[in-house]
VEXDREN-2710 file (C-alpha; in Angstrom, 1 decimal):
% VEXDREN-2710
k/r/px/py/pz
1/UNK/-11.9/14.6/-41.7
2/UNK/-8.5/15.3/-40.7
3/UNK/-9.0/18.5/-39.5
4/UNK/-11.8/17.0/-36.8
5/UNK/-9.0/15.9/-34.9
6/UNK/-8.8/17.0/-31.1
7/UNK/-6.8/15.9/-27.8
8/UNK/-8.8/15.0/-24.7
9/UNK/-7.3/13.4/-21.4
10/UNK/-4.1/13.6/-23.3
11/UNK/-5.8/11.0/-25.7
12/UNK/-5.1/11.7/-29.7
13/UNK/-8.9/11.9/-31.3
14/UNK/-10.1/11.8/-34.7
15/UNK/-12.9/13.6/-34.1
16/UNK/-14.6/15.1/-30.9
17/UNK/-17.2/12.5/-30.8
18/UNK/-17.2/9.6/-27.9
19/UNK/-19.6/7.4/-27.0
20/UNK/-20.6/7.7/-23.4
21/UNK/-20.7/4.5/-20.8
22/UNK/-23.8/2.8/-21.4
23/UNK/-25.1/-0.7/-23.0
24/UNK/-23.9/0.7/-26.5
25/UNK/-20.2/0.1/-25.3
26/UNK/-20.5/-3.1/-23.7
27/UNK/-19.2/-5.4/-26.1
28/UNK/-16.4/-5.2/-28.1
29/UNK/-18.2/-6.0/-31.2
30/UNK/-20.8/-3.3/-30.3
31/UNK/-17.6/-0.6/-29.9
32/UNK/-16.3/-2.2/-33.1
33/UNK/-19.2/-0.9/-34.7
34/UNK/-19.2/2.4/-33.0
35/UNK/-15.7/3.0/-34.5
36/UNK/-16.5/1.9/-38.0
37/UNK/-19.9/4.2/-38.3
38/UNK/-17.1/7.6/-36.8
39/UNK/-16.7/7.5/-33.2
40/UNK/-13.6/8.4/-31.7
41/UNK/-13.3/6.6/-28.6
42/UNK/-15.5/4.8/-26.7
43/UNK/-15.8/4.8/-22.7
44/UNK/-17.2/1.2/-21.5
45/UNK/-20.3/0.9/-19.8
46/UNK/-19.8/1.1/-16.1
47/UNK/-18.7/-1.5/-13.7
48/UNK/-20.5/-0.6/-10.4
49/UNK/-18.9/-1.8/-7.4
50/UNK/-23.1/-1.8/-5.8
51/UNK/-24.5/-4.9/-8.9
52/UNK/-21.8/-7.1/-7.0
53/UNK/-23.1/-5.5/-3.9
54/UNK/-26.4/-6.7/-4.8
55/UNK/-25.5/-9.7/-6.2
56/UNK/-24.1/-11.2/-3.6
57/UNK/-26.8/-9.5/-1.2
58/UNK/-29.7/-12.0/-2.9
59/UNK/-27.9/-14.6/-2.2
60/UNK/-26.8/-14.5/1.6
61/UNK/-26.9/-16.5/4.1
62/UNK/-27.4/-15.5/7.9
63/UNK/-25.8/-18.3/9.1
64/UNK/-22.7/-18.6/7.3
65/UNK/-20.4/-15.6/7.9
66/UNK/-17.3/-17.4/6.2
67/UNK/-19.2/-18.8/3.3
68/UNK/-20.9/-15.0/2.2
69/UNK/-16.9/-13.6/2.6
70/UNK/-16.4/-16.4/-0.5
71/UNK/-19.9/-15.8/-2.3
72/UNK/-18.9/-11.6/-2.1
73/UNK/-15.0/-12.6/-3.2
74/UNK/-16.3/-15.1/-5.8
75/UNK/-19.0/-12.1/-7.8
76/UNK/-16.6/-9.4/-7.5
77/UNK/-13.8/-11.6/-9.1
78/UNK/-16.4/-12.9/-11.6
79/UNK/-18.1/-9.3/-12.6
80/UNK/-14.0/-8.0/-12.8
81/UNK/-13.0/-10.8/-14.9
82/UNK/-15.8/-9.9/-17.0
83/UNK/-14.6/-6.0/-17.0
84/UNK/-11.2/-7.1/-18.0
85/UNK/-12.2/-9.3/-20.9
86/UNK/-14.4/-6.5/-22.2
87/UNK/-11.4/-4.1/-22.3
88/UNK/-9.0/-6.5/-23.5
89/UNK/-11.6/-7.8/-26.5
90/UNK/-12.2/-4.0/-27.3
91/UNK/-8.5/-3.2/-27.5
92/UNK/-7.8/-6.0/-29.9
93/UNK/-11.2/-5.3/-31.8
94/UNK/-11.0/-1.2/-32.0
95/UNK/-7.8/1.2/-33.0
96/UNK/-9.4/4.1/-31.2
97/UNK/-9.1/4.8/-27.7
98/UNK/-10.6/2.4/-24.8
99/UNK/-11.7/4.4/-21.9
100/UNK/-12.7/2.0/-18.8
101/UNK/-15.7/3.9/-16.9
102/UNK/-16.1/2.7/-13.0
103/UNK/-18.6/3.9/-10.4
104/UNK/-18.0/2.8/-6.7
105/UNK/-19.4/2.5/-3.3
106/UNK/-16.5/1.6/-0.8
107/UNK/-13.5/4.1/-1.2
108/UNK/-10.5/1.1/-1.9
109/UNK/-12.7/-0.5/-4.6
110/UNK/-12.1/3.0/-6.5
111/UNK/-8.3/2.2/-7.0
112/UNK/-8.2/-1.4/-7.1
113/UNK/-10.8/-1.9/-9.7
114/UNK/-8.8/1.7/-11.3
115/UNK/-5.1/-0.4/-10.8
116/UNK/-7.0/-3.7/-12.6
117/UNK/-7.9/-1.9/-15.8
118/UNK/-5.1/0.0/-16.5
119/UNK/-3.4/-3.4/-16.1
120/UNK/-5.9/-4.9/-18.4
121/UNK/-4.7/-2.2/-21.4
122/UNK/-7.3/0.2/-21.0
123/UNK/-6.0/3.9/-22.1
124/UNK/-7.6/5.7/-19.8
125/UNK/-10.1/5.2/-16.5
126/UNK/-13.0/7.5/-15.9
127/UNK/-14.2/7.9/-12.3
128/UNK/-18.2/7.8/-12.7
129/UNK/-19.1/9.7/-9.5
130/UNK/-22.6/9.8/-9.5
131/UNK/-24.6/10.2/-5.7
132/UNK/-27.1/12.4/-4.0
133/UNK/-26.4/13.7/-0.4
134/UNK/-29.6/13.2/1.6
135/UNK/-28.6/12.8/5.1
136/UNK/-29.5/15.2/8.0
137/UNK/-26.0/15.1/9.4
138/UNK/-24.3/16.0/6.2
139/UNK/-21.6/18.4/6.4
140/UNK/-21.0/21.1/3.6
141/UNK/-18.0/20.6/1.5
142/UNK/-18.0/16.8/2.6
143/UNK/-19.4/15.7/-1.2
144/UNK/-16.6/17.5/-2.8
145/UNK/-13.8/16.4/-1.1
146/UNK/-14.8/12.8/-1.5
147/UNK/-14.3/13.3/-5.1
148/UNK/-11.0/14.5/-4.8
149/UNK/-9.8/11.8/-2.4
150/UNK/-11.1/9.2/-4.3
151/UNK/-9.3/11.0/-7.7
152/UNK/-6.3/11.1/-5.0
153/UNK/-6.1/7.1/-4.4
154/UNK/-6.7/6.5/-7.4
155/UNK/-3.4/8.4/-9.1
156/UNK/-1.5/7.2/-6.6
157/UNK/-2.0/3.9/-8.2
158/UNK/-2.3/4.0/-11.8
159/UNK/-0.3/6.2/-14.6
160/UNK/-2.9/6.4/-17.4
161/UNK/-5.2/9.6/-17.7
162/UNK/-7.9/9.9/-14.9
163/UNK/-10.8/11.3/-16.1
164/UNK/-13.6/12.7/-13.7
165/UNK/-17.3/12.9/-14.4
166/UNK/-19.1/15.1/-12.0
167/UNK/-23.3/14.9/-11.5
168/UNK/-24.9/18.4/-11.6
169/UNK/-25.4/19.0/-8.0
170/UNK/-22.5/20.7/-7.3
171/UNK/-22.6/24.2/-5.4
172/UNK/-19.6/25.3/-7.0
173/UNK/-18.1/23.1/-10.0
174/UNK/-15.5/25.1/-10.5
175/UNK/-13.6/25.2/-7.1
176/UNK/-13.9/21.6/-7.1
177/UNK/-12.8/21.5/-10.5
178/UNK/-9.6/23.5/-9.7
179/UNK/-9.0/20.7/-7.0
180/UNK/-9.1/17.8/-8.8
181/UNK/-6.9/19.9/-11.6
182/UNK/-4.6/20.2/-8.7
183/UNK/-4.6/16.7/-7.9
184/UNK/-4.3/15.1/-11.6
185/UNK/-7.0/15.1/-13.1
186/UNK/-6.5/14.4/-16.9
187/UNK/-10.1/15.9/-17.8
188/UNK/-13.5/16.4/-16.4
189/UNK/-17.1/15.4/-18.1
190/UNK/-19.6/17.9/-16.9
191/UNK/-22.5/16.6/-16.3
192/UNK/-23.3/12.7/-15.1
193/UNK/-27.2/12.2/-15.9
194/UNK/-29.0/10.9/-13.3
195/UNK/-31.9/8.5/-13.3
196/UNK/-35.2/10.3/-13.9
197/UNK/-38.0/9.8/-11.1
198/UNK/-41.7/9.8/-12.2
199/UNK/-45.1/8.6/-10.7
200/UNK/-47.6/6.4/-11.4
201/UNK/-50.9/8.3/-9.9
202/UNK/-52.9/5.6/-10.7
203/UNK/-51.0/2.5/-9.7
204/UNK/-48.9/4.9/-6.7
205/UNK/-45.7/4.1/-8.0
206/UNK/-42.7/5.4/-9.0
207/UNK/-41.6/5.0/-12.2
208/UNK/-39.0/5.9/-14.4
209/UNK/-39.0/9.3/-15.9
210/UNK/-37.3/10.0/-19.8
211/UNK/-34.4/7.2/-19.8
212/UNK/-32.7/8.6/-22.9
213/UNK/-31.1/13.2/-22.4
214/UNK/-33.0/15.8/-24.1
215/UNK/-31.3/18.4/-26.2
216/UNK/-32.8/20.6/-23.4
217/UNK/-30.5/19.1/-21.1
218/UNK/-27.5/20.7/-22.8
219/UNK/-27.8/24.3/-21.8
220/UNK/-26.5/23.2/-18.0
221/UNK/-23.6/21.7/-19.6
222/UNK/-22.7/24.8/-22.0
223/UNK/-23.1/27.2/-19.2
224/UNK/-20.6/25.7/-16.8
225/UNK/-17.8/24.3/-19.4
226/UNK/-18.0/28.0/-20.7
227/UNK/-17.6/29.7/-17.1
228/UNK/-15.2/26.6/-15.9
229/UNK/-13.0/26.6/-18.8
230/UNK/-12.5/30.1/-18.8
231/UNK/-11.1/30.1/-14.7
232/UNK/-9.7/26.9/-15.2
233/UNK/-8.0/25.8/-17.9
234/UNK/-5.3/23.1/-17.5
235/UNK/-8.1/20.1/-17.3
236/UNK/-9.4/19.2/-20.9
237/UNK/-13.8/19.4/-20.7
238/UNK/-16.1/17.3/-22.3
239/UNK/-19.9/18.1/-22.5
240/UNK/-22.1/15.4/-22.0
241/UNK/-26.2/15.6/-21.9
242/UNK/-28.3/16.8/-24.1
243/UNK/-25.7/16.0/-27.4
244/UNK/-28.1/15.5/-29.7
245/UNK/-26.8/17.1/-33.2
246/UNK/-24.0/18.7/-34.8
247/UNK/-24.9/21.8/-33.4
248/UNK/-24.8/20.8/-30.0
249/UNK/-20.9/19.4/-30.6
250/UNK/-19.9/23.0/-32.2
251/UNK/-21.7/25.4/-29.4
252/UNK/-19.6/22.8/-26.5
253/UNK/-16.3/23.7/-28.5
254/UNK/-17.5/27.1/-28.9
255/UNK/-17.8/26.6/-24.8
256/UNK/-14.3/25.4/-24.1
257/UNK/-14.7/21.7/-24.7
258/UNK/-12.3/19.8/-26.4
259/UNK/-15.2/16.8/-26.8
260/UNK/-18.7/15.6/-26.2
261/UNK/-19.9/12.0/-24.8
262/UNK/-23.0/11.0/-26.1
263/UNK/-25.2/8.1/-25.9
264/UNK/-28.9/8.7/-26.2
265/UNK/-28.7/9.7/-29.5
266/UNK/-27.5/6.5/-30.6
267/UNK/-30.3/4.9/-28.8
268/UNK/-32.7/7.1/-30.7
269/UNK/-31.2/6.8/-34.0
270/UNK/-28.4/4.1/-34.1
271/UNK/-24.9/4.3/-34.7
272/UNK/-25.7/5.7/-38.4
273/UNK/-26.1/9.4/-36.0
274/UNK/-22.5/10.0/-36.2
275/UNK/-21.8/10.6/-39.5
276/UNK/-24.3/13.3/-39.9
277/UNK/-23.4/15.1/-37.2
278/UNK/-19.6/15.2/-37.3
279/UNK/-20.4/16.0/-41.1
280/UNK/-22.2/19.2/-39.7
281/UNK/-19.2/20.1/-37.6
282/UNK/-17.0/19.9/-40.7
283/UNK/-19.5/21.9/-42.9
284/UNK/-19.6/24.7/-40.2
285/UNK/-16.3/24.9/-39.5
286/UNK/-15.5/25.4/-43.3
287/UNK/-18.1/27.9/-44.0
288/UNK/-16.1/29.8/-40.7
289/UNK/-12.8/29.3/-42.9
290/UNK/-11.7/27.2/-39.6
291/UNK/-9.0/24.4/-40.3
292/UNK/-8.8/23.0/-37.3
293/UNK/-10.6/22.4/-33.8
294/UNK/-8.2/24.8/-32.1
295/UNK/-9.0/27.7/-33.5
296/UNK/-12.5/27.9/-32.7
297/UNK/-12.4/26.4/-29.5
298/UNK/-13.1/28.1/-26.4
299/UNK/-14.1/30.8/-28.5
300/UNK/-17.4/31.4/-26.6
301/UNK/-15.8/31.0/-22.9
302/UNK/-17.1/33.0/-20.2
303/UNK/-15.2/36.4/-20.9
304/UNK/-15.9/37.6/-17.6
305/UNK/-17.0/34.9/-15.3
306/UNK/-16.6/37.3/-12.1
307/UNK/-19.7/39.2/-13.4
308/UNK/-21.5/35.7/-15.3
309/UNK/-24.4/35.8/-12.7
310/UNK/-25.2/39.4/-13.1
311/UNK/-25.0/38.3/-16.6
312/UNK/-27.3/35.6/-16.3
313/UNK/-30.2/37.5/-14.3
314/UNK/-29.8/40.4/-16.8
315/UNK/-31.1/38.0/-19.6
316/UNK/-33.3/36.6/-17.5
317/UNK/-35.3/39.6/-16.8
318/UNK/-34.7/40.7/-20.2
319/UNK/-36.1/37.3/-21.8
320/UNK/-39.4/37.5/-19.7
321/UNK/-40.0/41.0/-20.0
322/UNK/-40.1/40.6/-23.7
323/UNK/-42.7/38.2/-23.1
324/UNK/-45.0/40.1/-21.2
END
């Protein structure tokens, strides 16, 4: 499917299909696979600075201040050792590109762990930033520039793409998007999922709500590639949540994306999901007379994004009032 072929964090693609961080990618045989049944790169499940955190946390000791500096030094450079066999394996395993995926707690850990993959041969390093700002003291705009300073650090020490995925509880994705444009980012993955919180009523729990996206999810994602790629282009977009067909990969290039990251699809259907879908893409595209990617994407940007909330209401009321 030649003409499936896109660009995204200045990465060549086969196809717009990646598989997002997650136990799917965590073994090179397992991204091996994922390659073979059509994917076109494959971003590694997370290594989260807070497991070593934890880790070593369970296994403190009160008493012996020198001895839990070795026990934290001894799991970090275990779980990273781990992190750079995994991308090293994959690399020599996979011909598509290997995208390293980290999610930190501490502000250095960002770029050393960042500096440590590219080292290792990964082709790119996606910055997981996933958080919720709870505290009473919090100080508007302090979320967002934390994401740029830790995309900041972290170009100052590596030369391969950066690649930032933002959660969905941003005020304003696309002045913060225009930032980290400004300050190197390679692309931006809108949105991060994050865990689902559900109740027990009977046992007074909390649980955990639906694990794997819905294809409900995706509308989110459509609306603010379409608005954000349209005031901001220079940063390629990928779409991520709620991927769960063909159709959901054409309407995000439709929307300015030059790829999707999906995961919960695979979980629901295996790796045999890809085929279908890209198949779709290609089947669509030819019924449009389009030859390639480029010429159909974007094509449904946010035309006027200064007027896209009047926009939004307007179908809102009109929607409702149609049901009534």
């Amino acid at each position: 499917m030649e003409k499936l072929k896109t660009t995204f964090a200045g990465l060549e693609l086969k196809n717009p299909f990646i598989v997002s961080s997650s136990g799917l990618t965590d073994s090179a045989e397992k991204n091996l696979r994922l390659e073979e049944a059509g994917a076109a790169a494959v971003v590694l499940k997370s290594l989260f600075e807070e497991q070593i955190m934890w880790q070593t946390a369970h296994q403190l000791s009160e008493d012996h201040t020198e001895a839990n500096d070795y026990l934290h030094g001894y799991v970090r450079a275990h779980y990273l050792d781990e992190y750079i066999r995994l991308v090293k394996d994959s690399k020599q395993a996979c011909s598509i590109p290997v995208i390293a995926s980290i999610n930190c707690y501490t502000d250095k850990e960002w770029e050393d762990f960042a500096t440590v993959l590219e080292q290792a041969g990964a082709d790119a390093v996606e910055l997981n930033l996933m958080a919720i700002q709870t505290s009473p003291a919090y100080e508007y705009g302090a979320f967002e520039q934390r994401h740029i300073d830790i995309l900041k650090h972290v170009k100052a020490r590596v030369g391969i793409p950066v690649i930032v995925k933002l959660g969905a509880n941003l005020t304003n994705p696309v002045k913060l998007i225009r930032q980290l444009q400004a300050n190197g980012a390679a692309a931006v993955v809108l949105f991060n999922r994050f865990y689902h919180t559900d109740i027990d009523i009977d046992k007074l729990e909390y649980t955990a709500g639906h694990v794997l996206s819905h294809e409900s999810e995706l509308a989110n994602s459509l609306r603010w590639t379409a608005i954000a790629s349209a005031l901001v282009k220079e940063p390629d977009y990928a779409v991520s949540c709620g991927v769960t067909d063909g159709r959901a990969i054409v309407k995000s290039l439709l929307c300015g994306a030059s790829a999707v990251e999906a995961c919960s699809i695979l979980y629901r259907d295996g790796n045999a999901a890809i085929g279908p879908m890209l198949q779709f893409v290609s089947d669509w595209m030819s019924q449009k007379g389009y030859e390639s990617v480029e010429q159909f994407k974007g094509l449904m940007r946010a035309r006027d994004p200064e007027h896209i909330n009047a926009f939004e209401r307007t179908q809102f009321i009109k929607y409702f009032g149609e049901k009534n």
